[in-house]
Each structure stands twice: as structure tokens, then as C-alpha cells.
DSSP file (Angstrom, degrees, kcal/mol; ACC not computed):
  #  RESIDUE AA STRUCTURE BP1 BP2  ACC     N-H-->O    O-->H-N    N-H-->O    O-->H-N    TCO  KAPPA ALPHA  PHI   PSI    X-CA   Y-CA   Z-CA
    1    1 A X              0   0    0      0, 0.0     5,-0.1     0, 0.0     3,-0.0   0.000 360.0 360.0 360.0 136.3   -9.2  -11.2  -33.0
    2    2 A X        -     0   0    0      1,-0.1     4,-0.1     4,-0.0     0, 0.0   0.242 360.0 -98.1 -81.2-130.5   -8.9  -12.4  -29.6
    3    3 A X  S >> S+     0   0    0      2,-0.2     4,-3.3     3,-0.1     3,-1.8   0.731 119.7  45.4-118.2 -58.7   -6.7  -10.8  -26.6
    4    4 A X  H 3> S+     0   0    0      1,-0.3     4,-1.1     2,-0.2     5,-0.1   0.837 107.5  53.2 -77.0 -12.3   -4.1  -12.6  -26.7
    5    5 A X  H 34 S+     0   0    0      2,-0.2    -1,-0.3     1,-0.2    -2,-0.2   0.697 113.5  58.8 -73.1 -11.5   -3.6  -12.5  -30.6
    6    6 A X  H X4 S+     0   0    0     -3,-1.8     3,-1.9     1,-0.2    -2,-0.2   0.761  99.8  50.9 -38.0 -69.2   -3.9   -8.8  -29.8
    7    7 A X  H 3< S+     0   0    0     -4,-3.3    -1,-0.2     1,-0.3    -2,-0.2   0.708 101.3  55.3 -75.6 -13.7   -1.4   -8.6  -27.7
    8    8 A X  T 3< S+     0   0    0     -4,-1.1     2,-0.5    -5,-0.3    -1,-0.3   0.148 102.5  60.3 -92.6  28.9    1.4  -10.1  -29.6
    9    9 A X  S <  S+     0   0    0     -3,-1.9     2,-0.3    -5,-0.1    -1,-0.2  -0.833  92.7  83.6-141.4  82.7    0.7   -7.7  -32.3
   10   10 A X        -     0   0    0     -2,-0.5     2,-0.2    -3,-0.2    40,-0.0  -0.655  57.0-170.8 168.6 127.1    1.5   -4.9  -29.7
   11   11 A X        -     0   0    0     -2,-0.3     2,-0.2    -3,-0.0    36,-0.1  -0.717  23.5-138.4-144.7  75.9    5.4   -4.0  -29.1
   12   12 A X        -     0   0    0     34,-0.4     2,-0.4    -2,-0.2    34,-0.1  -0.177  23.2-178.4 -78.8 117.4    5.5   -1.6  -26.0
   13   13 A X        -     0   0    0     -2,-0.2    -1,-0.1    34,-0.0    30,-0.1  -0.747  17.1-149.9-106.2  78.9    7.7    0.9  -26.6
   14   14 A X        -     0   0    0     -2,-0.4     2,-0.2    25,-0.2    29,-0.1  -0.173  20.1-151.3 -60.7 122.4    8.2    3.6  -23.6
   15   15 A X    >>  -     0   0    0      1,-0.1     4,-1.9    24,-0.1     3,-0.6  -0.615  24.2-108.3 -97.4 165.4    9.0    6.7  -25.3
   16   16 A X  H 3> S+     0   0    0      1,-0.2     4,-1.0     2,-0.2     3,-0.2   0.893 117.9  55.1 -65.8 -34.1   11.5    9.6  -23.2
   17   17 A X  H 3> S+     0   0    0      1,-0.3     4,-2.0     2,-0.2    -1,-0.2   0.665 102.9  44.8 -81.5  -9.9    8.3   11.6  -23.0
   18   18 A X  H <> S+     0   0    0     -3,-0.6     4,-2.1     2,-0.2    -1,-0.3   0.734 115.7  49.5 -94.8  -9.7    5.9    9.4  -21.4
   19   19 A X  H  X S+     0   0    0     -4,-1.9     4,-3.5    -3,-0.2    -2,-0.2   0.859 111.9  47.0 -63.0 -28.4    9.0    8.6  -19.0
   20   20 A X  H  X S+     0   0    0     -4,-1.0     4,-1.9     2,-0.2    -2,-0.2   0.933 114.6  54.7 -67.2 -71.0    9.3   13.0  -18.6
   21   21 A X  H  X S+     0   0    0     -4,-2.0     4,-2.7     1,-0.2     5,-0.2   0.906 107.5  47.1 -28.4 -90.2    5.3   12.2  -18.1
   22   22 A X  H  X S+     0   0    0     -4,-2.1     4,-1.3     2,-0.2    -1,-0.2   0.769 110.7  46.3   6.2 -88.1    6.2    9.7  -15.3
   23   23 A X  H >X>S+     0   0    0     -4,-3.5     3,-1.8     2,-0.2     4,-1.6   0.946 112.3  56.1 -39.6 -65.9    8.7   11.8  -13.3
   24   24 A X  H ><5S+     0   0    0     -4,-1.9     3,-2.0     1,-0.3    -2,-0.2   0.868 116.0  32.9 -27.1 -78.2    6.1   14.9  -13.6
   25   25 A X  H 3<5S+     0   0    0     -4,-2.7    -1,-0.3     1,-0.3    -2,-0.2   0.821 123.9  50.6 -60.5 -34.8    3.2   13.1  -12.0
   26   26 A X  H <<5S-     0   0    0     -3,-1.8    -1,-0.3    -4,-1.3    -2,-0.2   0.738 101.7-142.4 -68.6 -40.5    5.8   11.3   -9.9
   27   27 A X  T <<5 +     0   0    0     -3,-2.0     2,-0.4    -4,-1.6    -3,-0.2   0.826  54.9 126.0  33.8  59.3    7.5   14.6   -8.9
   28   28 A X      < -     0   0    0     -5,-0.6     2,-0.5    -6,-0.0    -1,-0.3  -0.894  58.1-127.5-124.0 139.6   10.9   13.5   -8.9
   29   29 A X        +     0   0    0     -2,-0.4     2,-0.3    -3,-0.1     0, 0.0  -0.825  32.3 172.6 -87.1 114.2   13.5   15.2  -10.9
   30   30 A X        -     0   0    0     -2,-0.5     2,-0.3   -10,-0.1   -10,-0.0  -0.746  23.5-111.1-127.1-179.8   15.7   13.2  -13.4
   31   31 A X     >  -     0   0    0     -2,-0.3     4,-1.1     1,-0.1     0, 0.0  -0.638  27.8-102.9 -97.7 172.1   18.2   13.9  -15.9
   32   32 A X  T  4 S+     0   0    0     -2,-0.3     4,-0.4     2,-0.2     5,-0.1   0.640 130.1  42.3   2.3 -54.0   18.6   13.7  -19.8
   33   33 A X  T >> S+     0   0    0      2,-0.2     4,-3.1     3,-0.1     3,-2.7   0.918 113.5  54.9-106.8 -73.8   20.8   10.5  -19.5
   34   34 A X  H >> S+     0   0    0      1,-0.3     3,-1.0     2,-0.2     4,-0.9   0.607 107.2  55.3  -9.5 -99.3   17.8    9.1  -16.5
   35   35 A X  H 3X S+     0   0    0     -4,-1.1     4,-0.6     1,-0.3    -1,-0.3   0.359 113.6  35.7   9.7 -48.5   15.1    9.8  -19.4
   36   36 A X  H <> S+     0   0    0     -3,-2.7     4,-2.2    -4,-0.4    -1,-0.3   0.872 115.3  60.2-100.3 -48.6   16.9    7.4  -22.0
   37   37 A X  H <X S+     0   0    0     -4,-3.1     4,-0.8    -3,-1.0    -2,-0.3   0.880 109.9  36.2 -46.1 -63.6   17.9    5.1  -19.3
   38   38 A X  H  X S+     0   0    0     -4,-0.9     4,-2.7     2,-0.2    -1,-0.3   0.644 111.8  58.4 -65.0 -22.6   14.3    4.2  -18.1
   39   39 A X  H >X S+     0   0    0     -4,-0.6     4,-1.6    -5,-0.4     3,-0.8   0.937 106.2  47.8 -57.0 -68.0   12.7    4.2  -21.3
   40   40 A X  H 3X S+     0   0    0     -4,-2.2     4,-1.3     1,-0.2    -2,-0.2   0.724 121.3  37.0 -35.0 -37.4   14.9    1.7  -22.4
   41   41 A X  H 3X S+     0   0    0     -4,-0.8     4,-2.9     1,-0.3     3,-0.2   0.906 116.5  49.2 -83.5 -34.8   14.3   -0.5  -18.8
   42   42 A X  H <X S+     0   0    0     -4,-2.7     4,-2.1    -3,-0.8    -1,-0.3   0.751 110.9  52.4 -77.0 -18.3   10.7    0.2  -18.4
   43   43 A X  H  < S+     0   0    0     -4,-1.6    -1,-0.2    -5,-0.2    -2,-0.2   0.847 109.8  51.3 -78.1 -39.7   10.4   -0.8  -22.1
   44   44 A X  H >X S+     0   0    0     -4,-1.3     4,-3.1    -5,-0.2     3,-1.2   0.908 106.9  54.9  -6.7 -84.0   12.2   -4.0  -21.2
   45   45 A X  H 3< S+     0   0    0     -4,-2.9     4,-0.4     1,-0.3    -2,-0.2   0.765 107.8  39.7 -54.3 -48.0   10.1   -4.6  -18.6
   46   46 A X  T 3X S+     0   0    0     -4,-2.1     4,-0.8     2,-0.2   -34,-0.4   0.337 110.3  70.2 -81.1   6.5    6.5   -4.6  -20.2
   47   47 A X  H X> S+     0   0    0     -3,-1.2     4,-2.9     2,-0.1     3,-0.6   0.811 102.1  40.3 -87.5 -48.7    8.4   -6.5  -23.2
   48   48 A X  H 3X S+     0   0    0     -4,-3.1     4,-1.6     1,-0.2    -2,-0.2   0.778 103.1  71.6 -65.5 -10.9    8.8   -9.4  -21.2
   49   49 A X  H 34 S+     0   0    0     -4,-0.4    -1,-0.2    -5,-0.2    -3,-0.1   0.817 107.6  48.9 -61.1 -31.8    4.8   -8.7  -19.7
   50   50 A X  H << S+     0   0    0     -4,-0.8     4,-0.4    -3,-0.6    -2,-0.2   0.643 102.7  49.4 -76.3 -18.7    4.2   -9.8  -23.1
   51   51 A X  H >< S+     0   0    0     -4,-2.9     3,-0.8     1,-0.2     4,-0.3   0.954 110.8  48.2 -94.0 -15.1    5.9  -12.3  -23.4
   52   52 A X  T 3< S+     0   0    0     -4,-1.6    -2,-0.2     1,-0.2    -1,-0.2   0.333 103.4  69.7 -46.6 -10.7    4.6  -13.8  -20.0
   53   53 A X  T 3  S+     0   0    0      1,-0.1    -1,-0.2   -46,-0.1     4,-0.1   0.630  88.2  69.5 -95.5 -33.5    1.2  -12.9  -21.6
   54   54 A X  S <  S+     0   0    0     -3,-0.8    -2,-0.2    -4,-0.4    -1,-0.1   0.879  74.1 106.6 -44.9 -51.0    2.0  -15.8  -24.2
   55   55 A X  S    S-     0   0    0     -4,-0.3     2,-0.9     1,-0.1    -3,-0.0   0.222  77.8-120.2 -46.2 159.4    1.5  -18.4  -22.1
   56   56 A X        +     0   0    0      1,-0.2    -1,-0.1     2,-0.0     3,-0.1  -0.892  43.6 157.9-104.0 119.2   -1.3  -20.5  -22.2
   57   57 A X    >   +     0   0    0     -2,-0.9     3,-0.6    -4,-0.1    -1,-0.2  -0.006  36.9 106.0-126.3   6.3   -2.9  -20.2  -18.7
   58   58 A X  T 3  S+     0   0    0      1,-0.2    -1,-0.1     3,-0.0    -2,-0.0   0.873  83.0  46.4 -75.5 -16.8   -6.6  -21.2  -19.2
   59   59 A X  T 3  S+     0   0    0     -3,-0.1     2,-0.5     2,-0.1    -1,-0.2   0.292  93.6 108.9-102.7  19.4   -6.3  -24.9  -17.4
   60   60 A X  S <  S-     0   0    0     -3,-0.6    -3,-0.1     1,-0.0     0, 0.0  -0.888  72.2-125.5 -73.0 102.2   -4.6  -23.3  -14.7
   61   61 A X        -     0   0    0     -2,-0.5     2,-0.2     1,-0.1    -2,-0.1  -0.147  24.6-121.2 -61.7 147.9   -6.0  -22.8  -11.2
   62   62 A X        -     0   0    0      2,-0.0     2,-0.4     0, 0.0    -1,-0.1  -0.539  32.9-164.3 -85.1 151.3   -6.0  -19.3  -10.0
   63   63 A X        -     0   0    0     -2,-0.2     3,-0.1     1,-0.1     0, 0.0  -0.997  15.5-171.6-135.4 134.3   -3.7  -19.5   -6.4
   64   64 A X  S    S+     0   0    0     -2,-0.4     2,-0.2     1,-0.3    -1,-0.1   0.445  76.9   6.2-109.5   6.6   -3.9  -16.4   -3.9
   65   65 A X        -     0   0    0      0, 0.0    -1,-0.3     0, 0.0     0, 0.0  -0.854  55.3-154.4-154.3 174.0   -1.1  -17.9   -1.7
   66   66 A X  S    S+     0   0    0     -2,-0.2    -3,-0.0    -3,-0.1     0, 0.0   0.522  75.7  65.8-120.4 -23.8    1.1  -20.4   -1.8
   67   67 A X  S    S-     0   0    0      1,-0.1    -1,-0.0     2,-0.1     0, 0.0   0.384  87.1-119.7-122.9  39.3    2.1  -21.4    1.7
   68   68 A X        +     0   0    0      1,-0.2    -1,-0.1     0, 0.0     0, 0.0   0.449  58.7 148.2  86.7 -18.1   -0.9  -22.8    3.6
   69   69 A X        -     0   0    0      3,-0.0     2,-0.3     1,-0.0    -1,-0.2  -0.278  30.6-155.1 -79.4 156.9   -0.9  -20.3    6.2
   70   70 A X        -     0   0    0      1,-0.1    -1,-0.0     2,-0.0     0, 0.0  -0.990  34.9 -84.3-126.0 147.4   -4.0  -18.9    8.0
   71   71 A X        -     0   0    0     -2,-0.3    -1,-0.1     1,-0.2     0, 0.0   0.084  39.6-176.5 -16.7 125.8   -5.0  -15.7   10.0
   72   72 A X        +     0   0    0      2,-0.1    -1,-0.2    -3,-0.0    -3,-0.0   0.564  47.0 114.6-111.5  -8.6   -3.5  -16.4   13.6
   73   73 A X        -     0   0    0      1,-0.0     2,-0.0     3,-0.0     3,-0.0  -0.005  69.5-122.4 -47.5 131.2   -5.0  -13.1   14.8
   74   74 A X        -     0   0    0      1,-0.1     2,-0.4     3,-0.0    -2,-0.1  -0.463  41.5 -96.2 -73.1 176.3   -8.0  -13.1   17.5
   75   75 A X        -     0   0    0     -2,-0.0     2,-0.6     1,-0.0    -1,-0.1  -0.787  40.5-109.5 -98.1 123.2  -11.0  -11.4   16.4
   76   76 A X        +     0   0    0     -2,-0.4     2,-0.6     1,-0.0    -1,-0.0  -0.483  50.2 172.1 -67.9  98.6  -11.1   -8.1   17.5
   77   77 A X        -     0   0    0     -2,-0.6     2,-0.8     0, 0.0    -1,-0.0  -0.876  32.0-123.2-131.5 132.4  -13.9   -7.8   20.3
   78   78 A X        +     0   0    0     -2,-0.6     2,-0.2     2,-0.0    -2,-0.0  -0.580  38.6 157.1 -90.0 127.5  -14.8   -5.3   22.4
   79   79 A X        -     0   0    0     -2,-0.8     3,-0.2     1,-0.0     0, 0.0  -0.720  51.6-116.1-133.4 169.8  -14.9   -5.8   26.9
   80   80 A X        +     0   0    0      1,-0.2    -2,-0.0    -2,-0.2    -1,-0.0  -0.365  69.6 127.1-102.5  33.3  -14.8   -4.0   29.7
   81   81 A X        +     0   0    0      1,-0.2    -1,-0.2     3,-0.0     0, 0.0   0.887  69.3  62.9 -59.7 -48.5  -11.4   -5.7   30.9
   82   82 A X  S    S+     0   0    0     -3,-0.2    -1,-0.2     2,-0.0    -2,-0.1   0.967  87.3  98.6 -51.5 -41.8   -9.6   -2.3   31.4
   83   83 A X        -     0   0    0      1,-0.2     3,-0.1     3,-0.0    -3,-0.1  -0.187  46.9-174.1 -64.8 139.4  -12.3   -1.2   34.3
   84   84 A X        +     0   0    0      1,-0.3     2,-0.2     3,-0.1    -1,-0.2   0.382  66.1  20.5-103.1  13.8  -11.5   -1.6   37.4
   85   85 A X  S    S-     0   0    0      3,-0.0    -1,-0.3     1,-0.0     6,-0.1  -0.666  73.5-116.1-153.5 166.3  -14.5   -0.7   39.1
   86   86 A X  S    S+     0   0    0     -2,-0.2     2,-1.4    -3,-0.1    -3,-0.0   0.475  89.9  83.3 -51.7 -42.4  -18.1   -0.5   38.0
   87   87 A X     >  -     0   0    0      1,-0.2     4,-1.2     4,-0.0    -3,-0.1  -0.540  69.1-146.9-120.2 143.1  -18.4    3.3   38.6
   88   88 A X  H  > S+     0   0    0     -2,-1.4     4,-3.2     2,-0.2     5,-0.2   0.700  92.1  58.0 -25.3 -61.1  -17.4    5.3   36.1
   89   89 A X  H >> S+     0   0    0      2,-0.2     3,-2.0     3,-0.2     4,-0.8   0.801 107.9  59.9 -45.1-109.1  -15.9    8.7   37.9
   90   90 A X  H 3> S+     0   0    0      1,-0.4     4,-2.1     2,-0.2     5,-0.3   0.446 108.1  42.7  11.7 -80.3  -13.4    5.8   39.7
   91   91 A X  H >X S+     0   0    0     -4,-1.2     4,-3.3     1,-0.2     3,-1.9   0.932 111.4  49.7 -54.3 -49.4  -12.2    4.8   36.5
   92   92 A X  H <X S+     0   0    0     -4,-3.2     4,-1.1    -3,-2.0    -2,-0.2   0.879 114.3  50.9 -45.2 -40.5  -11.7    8.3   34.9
   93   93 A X  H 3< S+     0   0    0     -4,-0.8    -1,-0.3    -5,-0.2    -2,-0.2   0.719 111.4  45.9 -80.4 -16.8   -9.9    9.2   38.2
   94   94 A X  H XX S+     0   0    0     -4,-2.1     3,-2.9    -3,-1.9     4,-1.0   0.884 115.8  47.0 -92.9 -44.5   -7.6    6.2   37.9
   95   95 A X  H 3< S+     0   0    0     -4,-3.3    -2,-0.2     1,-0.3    -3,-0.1   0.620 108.6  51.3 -65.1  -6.9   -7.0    6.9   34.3
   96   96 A X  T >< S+     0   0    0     -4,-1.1     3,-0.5    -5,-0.3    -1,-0.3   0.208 100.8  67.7 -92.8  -2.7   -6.2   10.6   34.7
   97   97 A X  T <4 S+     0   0    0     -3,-2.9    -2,-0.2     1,-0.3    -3,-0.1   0.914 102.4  44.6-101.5 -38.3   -3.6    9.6   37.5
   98   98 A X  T 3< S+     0   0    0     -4,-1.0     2,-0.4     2,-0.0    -1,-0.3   0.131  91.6  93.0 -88.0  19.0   -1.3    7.9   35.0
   99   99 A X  S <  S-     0   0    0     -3,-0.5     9,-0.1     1,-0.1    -3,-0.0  -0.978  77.2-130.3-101.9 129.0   -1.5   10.8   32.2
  100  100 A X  S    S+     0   0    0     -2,-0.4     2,-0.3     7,-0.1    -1,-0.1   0.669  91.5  26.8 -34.4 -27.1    1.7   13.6   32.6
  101  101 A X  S    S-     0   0    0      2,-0.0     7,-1.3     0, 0.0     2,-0.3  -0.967  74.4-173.3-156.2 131.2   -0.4   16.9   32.4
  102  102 A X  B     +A  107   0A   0     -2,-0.3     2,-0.4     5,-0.2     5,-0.2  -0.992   9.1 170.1-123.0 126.1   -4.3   17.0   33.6
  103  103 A X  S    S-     0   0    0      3,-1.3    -2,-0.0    -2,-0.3     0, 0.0  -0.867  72.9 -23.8-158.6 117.1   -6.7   19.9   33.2
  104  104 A X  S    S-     0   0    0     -2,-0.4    -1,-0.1     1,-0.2     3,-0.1   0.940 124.0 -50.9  56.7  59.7  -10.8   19.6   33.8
  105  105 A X  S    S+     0   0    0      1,-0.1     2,-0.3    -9,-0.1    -1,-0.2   0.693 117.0 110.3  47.4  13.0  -10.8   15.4   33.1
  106  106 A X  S    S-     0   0    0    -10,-0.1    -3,-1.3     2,-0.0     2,-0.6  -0.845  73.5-115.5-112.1 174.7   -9.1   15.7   30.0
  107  107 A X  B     -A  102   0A   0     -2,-0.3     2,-0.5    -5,-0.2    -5,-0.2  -0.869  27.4-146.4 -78.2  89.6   -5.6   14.8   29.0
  108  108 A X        +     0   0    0     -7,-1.3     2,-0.6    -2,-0.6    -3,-0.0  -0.448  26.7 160.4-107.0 140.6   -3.7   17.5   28.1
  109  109 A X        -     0   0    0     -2,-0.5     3,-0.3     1,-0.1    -1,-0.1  -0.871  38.7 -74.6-128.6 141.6   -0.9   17.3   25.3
  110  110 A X        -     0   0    0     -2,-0.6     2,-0.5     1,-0.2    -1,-0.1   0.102  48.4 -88.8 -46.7 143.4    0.9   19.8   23.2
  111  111 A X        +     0   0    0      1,-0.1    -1,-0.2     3,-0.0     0, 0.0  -0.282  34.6 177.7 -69.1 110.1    0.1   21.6   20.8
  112  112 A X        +     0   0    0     -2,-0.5     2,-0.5    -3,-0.3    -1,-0.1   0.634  62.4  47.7 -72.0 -18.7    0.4   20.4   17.2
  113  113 A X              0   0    0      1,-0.1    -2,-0.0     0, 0.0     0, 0.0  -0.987 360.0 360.0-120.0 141.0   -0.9   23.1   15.0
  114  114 A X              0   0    0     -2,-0.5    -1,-0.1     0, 0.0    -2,-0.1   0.151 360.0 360.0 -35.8 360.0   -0.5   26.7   14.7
């Protein structure tokens, strides 16, 4: 049997417990009336994955966008455009003048953990 003759022989049916399943793993709380509701839609849903599953798609190019666009982004490269002198101490002392709270060259910022 192939796949797809497979698959029409297949009738997905979401039962209330693998939706109860769902939530659990999900950890969202639903109700009784939720439960019935979503089987039924999610059941829906993968019935019409099958039937989209019908088609015949083999002479069909595969497409991973549709609208032509390309990466405008530069290529991420690393310079030494921020110094603004050659020796080192100089920069650390201009970059420490613009931080709010300084203590031994470091930066100092509040405390996030207990």
C-alpha cells in the first residue's frame, strides 16, 4: 500500500482524552464543555489535513517563499569603530564615565537574584 492510499483509509478522530492529554502537557485548565468543543475542532482540522493530503503534488515544485525578497541585512562583522583611542585604559575610562554607578572598572547594576 502506498502513503497516500494509507492515509485515506485513516479517519482522525480526536477523542476528549487525548484533548484532557493536550491541556495536561499544555498546562492550561479547561472545562467539560472546552473538552467536547476541541475534540470536535481539532478533529475537523486534521480531517481536512487529509483531505489536502489527497492531492496529487508529485509534479509540483517545492517553493520556500513566494515573494522574491532577499536578506537586506549587512553581515555581521566585527571592528574597532567604538575606540576612540588606541590605548586601552583611555577607552575603559571613557566608557565607565557614561555608566550610572562605577565600582573598581566595573559597571555596577542591581541585584537580580536573591
Amino acid at each position: 500500500m502506498t502513503r497516500k492510499s494509507l492515509e485515506k483509509n485513516i479517519m482522525t478522530k480526536i477523542t476528549k482524552l487525548e484533548v484532557e492529554k493536550i491541556a495536561k502537557l499544555a498546562r492550561i485548565h479547561i472545562t467539560e464543555q472546552e473538552k467536547e468543543k476541541y475534540a470536535t475542532e481539532l478533529s475537523s482540522v486534521l480531517g481536512y489535513v487529509e483531505k489536502l493530503n489527497e492531492l496529487d503534488t508529485d509534479k509540483i515544485k517545492e517553493t520556500s517563499q513566494v515573494t522574491g525578497l532577499v536578506n537586506v541585512y549587512r553581515k555581521d562583522e566585527a571592528n574597532d569603530e567604538w575606540k576612540t583611542d588606541k590605548d586601552v585604559s583611555n577607552n575603559t575610562e571613557k566608557l565607565l564615565a557614561n555608566a550610572p554607578d562605577v565600582k573598581d572598572d566595573y559597571i555596577k547594576v542591581k541585584k537580580i537574584l536573591d
